[in-house]
C-alpha positions as CSV (number, residue, x, y, z in Angstrom):
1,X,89.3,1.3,90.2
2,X,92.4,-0.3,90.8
3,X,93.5,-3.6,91.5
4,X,95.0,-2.4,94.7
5,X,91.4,-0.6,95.8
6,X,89.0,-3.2,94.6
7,X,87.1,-4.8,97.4
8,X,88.1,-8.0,96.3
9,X,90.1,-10.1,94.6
10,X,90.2,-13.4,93.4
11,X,93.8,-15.3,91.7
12,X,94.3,-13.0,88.8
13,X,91.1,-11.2,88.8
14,X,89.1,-8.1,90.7
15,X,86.1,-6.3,91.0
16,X,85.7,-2.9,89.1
17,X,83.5,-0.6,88.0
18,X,83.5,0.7,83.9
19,X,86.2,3.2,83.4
20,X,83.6,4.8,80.9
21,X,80.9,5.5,83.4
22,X,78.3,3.7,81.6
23,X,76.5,1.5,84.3
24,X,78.1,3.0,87.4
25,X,76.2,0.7,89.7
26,X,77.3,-2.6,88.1
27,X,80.3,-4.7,88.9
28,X,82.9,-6.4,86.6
29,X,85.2,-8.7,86.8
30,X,88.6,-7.4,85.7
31,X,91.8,-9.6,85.2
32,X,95.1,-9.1,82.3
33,X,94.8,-11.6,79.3
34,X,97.3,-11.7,76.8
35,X,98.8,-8.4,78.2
36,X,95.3,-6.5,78.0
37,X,92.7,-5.4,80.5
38,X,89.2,-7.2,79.9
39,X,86.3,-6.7,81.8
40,X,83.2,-9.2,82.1
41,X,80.1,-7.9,83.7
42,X,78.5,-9.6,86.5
43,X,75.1,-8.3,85.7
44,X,75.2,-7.4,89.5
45,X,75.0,-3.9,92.1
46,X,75.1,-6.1,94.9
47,X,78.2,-6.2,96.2
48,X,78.0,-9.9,97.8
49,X,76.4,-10.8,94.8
50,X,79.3,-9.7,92.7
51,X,81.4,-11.8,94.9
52,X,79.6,-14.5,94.3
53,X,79.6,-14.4,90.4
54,X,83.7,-13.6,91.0
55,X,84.7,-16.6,92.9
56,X,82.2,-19.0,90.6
57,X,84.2,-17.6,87.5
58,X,87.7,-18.6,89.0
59,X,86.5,-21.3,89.6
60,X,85.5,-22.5,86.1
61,X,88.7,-21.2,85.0
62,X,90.3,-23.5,87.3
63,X,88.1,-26.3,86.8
64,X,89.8,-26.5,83.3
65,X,92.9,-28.0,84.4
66,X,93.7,-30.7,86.8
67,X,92.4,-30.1,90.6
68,X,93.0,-32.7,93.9
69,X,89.2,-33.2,95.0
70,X,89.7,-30.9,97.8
71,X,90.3,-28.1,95.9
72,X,88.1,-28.8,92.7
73,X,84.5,-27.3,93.2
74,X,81.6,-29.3,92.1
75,X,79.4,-27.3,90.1
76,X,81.5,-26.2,87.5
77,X,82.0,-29.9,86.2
78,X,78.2,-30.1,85.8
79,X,78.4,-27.0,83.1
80,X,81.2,-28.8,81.4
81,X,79.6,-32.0,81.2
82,X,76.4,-30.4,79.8
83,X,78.4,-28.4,77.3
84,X,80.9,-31.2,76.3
85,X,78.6,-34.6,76.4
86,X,75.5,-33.2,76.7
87,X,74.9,-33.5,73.0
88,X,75.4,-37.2,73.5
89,X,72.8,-37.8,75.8
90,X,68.9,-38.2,75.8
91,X,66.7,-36.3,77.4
92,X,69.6,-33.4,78.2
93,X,66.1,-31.6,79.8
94,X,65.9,-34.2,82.7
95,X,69.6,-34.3,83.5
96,X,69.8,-29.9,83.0
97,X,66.8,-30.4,86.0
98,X,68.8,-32.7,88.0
99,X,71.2,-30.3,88.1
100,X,69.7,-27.8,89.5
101,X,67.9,-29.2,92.0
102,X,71.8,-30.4,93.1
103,X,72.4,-26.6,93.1
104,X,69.0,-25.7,94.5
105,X,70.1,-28.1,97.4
106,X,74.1,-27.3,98.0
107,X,72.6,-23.4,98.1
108,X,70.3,-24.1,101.4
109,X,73.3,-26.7,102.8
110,X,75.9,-26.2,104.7
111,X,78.0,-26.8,101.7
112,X,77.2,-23.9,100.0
113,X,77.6,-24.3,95.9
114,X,81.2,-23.3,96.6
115,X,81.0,-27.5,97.4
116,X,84.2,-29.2,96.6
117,X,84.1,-32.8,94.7
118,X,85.7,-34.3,97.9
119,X,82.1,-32.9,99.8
120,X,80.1,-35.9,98.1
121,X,79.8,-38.4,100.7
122,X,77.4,-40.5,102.0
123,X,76.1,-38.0,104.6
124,X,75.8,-35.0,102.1
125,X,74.3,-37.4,99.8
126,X,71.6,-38.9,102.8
127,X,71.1,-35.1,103.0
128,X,70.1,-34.2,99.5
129,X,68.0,-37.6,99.6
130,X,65.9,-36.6,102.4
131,X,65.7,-32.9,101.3
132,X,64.0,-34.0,97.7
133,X,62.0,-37.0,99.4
134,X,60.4,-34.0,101.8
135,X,58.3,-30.6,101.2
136,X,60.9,-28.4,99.4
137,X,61.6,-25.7,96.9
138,X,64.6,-23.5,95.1
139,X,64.6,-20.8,92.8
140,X,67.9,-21.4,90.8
141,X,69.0,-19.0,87.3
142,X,70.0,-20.9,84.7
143,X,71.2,-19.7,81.2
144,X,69.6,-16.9,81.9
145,X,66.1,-17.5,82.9
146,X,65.0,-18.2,86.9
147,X,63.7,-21.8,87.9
148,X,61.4,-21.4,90.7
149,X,60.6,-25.1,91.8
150,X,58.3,-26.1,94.9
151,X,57.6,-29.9,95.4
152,X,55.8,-31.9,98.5
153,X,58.4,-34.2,98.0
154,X,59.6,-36.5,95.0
155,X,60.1,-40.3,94.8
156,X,62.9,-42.4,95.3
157,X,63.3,-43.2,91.7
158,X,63.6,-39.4,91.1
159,X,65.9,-38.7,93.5
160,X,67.8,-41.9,91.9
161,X,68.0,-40.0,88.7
162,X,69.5,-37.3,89.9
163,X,72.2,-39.0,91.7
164,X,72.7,-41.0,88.1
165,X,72.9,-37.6,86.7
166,X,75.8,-36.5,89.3
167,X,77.6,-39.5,88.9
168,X,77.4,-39.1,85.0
169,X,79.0,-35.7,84.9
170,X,81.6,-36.8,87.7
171,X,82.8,-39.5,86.1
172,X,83.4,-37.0,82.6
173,X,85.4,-35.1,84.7
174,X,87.1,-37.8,86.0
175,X,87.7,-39.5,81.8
176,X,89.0,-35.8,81.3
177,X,91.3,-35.9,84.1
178,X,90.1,-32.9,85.8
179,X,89.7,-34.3,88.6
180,X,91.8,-37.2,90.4
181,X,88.9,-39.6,90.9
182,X,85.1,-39.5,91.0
183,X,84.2,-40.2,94.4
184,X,81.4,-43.2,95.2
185,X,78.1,-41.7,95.3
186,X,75.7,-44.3,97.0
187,X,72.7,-45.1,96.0
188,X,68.9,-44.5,97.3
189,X,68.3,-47.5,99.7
190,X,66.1,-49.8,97.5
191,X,63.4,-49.6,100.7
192,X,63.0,-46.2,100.1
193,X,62.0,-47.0,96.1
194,X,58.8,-47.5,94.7
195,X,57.1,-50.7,93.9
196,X,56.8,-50.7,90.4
197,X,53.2,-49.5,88.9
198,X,50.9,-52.0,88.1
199,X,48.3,-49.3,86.9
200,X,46.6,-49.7,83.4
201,X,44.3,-47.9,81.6
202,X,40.9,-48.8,79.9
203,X,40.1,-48.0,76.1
204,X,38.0,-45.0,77.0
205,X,40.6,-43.5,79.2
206,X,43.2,-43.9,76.5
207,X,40.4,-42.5,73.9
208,X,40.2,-39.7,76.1
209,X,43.7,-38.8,76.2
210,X,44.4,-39.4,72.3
211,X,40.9,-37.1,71.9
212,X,42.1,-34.1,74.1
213,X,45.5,-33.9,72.3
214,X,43.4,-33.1,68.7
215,X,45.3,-29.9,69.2
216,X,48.7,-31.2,69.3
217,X,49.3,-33.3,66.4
218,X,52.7,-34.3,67.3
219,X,51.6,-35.6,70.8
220,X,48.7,-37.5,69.4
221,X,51.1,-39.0,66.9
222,X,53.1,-40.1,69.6
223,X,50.5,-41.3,72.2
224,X,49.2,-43.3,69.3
225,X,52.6,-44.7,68.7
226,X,53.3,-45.5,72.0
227,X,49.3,-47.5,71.7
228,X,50.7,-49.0,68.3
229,X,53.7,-50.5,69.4
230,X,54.4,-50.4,72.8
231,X,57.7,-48.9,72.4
232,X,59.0,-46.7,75.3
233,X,58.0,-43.2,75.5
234,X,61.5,-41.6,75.3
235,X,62.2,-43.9,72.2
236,X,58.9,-42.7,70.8
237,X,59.4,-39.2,71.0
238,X,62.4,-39.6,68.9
239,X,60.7,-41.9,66.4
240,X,61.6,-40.8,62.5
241,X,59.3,-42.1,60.2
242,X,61.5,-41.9,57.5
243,X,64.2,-43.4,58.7
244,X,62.5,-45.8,61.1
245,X,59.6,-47.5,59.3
246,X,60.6,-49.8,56.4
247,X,57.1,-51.4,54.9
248,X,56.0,-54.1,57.5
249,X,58.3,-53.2,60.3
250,X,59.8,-50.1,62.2
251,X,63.0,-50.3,63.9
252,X,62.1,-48.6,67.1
253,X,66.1,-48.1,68.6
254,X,66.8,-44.2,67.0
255,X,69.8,-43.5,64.9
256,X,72.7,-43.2,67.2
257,X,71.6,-44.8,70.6
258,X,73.3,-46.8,72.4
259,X,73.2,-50.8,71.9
260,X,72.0,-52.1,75.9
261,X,70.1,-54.5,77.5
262,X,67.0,-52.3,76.9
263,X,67.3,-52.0,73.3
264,X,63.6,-51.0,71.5
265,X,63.3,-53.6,68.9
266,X,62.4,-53.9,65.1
267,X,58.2,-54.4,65.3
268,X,55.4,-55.0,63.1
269,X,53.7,-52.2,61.6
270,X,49.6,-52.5,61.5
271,X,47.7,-51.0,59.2
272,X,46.1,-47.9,60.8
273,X,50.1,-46.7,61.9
274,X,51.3,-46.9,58.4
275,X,48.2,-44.4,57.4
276,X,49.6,-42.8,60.6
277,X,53.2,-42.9,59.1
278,X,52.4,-41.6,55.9
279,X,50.8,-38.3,57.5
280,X,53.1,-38.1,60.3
281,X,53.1,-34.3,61.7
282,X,55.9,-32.0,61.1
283,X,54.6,-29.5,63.7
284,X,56.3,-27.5,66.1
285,X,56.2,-29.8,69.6
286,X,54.5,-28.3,72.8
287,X,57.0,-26.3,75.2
288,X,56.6,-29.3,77.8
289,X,55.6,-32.5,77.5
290,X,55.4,-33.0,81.2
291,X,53.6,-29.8,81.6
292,X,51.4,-31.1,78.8
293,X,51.2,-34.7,80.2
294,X,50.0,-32.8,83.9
295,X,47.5,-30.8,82.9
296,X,45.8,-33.3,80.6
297,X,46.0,-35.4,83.5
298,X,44.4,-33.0,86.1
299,X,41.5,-32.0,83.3
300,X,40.8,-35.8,82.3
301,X,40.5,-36.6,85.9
302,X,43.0,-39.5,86.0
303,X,45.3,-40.7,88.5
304,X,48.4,-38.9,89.7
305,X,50.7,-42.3,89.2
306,X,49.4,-42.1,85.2
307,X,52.6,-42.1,83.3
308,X,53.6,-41.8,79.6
309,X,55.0,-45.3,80.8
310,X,51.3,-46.4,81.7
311,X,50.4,-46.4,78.4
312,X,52.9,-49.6,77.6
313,X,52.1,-51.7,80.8
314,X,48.5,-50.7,79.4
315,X,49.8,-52.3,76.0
316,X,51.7,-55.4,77.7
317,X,48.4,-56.2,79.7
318,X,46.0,-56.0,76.8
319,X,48.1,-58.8,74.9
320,X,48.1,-61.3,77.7
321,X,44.8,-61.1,78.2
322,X,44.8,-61.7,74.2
323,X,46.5,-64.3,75.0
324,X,49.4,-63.8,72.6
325,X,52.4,-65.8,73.2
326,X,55.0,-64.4,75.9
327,X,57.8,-64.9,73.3
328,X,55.5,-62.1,70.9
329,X,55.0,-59.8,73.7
330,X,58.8,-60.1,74.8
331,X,60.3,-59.5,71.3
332,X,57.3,-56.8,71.2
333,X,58.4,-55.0,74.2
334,X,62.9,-55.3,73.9
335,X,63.0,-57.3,76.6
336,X,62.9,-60.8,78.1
337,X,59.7,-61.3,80.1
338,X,60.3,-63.1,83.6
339,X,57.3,-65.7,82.4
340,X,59.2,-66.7,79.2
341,X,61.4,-69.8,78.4
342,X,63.8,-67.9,76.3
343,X,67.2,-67.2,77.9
344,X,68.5,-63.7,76.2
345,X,66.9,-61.2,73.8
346,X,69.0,-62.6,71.0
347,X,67.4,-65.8,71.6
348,X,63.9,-64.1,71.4
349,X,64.6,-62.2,68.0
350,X,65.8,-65.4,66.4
351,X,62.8,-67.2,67.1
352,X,60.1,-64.4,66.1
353,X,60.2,-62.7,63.0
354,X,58.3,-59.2,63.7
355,X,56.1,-60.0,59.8
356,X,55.1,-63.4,61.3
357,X,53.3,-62.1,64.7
358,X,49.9,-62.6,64.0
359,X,48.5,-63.0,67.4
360,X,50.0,-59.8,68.4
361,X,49.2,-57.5,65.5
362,X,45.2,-58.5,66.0
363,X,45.4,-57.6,69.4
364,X,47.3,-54.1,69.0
365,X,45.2,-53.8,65.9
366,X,42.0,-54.6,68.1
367,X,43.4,-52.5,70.9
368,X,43.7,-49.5,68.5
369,X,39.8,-50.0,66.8
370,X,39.1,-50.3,70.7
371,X,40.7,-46.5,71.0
372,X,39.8,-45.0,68.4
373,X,36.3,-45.6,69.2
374,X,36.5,-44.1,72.5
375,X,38.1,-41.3,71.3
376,X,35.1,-40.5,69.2
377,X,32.7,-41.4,71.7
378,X,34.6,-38.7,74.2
379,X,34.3,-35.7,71.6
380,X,30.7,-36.3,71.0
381,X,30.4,-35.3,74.8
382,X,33.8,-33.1,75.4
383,X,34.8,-30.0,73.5
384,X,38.6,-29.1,74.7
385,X,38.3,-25.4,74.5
386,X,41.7,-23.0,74.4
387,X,41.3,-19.7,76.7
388,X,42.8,-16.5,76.0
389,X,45.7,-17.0,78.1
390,X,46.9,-20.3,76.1
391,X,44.9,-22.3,78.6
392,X,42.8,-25.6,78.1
393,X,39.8,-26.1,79.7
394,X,37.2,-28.9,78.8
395,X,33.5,-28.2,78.7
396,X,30.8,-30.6,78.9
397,X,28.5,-30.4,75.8
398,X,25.0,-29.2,76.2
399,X,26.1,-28.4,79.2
């Protein structure tokens, strides 16, 4: 097929079929590089489809170079800044969901994902807002494999990640001058946010989570970490051993992360995380910590608003009721506590050495004996049983 007959054309490219024969139902895209013919497959007999997968390539092409924001389409920035900073930032798994739900979105708006960069506005924004904050759902393919996402609606915060995310990838496009400027994306009105949880658990609860993950070393290790020190739970998952714990102390900011106002600090070590330390698991990780974190959730019985987070406020409360000193819980935590005297974190980490914290490490110690107890207490009672379709399910001994 010829460019001439092809049913449609985009810049220097067409639709065709294979000259060969071979797959006579699917389409290609066709263009002249470098004097040749190449053809890409679109993987697609639908005509329209085809299209589609046509006018999202010339796009990336274009993309490449320079665009006003009226002509530069929006998702194919979010693929470059995956590909080109996305090994520079944590947790690339929340911000690759982020943007999908963006593309789960533009596909039911009136913007279509052909959206331009000049399309992010207040009211397309407001738009996306309410759609995540209400019952929705997408099915969106991505590298290959198909999303299918249904949700009675997320929180503000959530919906205030994914407009971080946006803004991120926006503002890469912008540093690469791709595009002329990133556009001011407003935030999620701070009465649509949540208050922040208060929630905390009790020994046994937190026994009952470290005793159910007996068959995922690597999230015990980290659960128990996150009992041990406090630290937050993305830090902890990318807690090295090796590299982080030095006799006494652990330096809980990872190799290569950035230096901000939330910086995990350098804590004391008690004794049952250096035995911890010294067998730390080198085990392949569960696919999902979040599906993990859910279902242990729904099969412990525990509350819906029971974060990974929960397990820290759960920390922070146990030492005031210790009554450690705010200054030990502040240099314990990275941060400066709104009860304390001290003015900056520098100020904290000059006036408490992490060897010298004695009223903390008894209660994190205690807090840990506490644990540890439960935990055993729970499998006396609890068998966490693995079905034959990779399942969990928790039976009731003697029951």
């Amino acid at each position: 097929m010829s460019r001439e007959t092809s049913p449609f054309i985009v810049g220097d490219y067409w639709l065709d079929k294979r000259r060969d024969g071979r797959s006579p139902d699917i389409w290609q895209i066709t263009g002249r590089e470098k004097g040749a013919l190449v053809y890409r497959s679109t993987k697609c007999r639908d005509l329209e489809a085809a299209k589609e997968e046509l006018r999202a390539f010339d796009a990336r092409l274009r993309s490449k170079k320079r665009q006003d924001n009226e002509e530069a389409e929006l998702v194919p920035h979010l693929f470059h800044y995956l590909r080109e900073h996305g090994p520079d930032v944590h947790r690339i798994d929340t911000v690759e969901s982020s943007f999908r739900a963006w593309i789960g979105f533009l596909m039911q708006d009136e913007l279509t994902t052909g959206a331009k960069v000049a399309d992010i506005t207040k009211s397309s924004v407001a738009r996306f807002r309410r759609w995540r904050m209400g019952p929705h759902s997408w099915a969106v393919e991505w590298d290959g494999r198909a999303y299918n996402h249904k949700h009675n609606g997320v929180s503000g915060e959530a919906v205030q990640r994914n407009i971080d995310d946006l803004r991120a990838a926006l503002r890469h496009a912008e540093e690469e001058k791709r595009i002329d400027k990133a556009p001011r994306i407003p935030s999620v009105d701070k009465t649509l946010r949540s208050k922040p949880r208060k929630l905390v658990l009790t020994p046994a609860q937190l026994g009952a989570i470290v005793a159910y993950a007996d068959h995922e070393p690597d999230v015990q290790a980290w659960i128990w970490l996150l009992i041990g020190t406090a630290v937050r739970p993305d830090a902890g998952l990318a807690f090295e051993p090796d590299k982080q714990w030095h006799g006494q102390v652990a330096n809980m900011h990872p190799a290569g992360w950035p230096e901000t106002n939330k910086r995990n600090p350098v804590v004391p070590v008690i004794e049952p995380l250096k035995v911890l330390f010294k067998a730390w698991p080198d085990g392949k990780p569960v696919k999902s910590r979040k599906i993990w974190w859910r279902t242990m959730r729904r099969l412990l019985g525990l509350p819906q608003k029971v974060i990974p987070k929960t397990i820290r406020h759960t920390v922070s409360s146990h030492l005031r009721n210790s009554a450690v000193p705010g200054e030990q819980i502040s240099a314990l935590l990275g941060h400066k506590d709104e009860d304390d005297t001290l003015e900056t974190t520098s100020e904290i980490y000059a006036h408490v050495d992490p060897t010298k914290m004695k009223a903390a490490i008894r209660a994190l110690t205690k807090l840990w004996e506490q644990v540890d107890r439960e935990a055993t207490k729970w499998r006396r009672v609890h068998t966490v049983s693995i079905t034959v379709d990779n399942n969990k399910s928790i039976v009731r001994n003697g029951s």
